[in-house]
C-alpha positions, 0 to 999 in steps of 0.5 A, a space after each residue: 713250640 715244635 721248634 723246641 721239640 725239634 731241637 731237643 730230639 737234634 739234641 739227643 742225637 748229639 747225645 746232649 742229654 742235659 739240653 735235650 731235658 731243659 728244651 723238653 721241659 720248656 717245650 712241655 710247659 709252654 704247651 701247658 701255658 697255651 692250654 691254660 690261656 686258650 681255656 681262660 680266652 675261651 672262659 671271657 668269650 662266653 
């Protein structure tokens, strides 16, 4: 996940804005994902 971020900031260096937005965007949703499993893992657990 930190790789997607680091590649959209070396994306808006390259002022590749369009990349820069659709790695922010995955980055951010697979951000959502995890939190999402971890809460329905940790739901199972109890």
């Amino acid at each position: 996940m930190t790789d997607l971020y680091s590649e959209a900031d070396n994306a808006v260096e390259q002022e590749n804005y369009n990349d820069a937005s659709l790695l922010q965007s995955q980055a951010d949703l697979l951000y959502e994902v995890v939190e999402n499993l971890e809460t329905i893992l940790s739901e199972q657990e109890d």
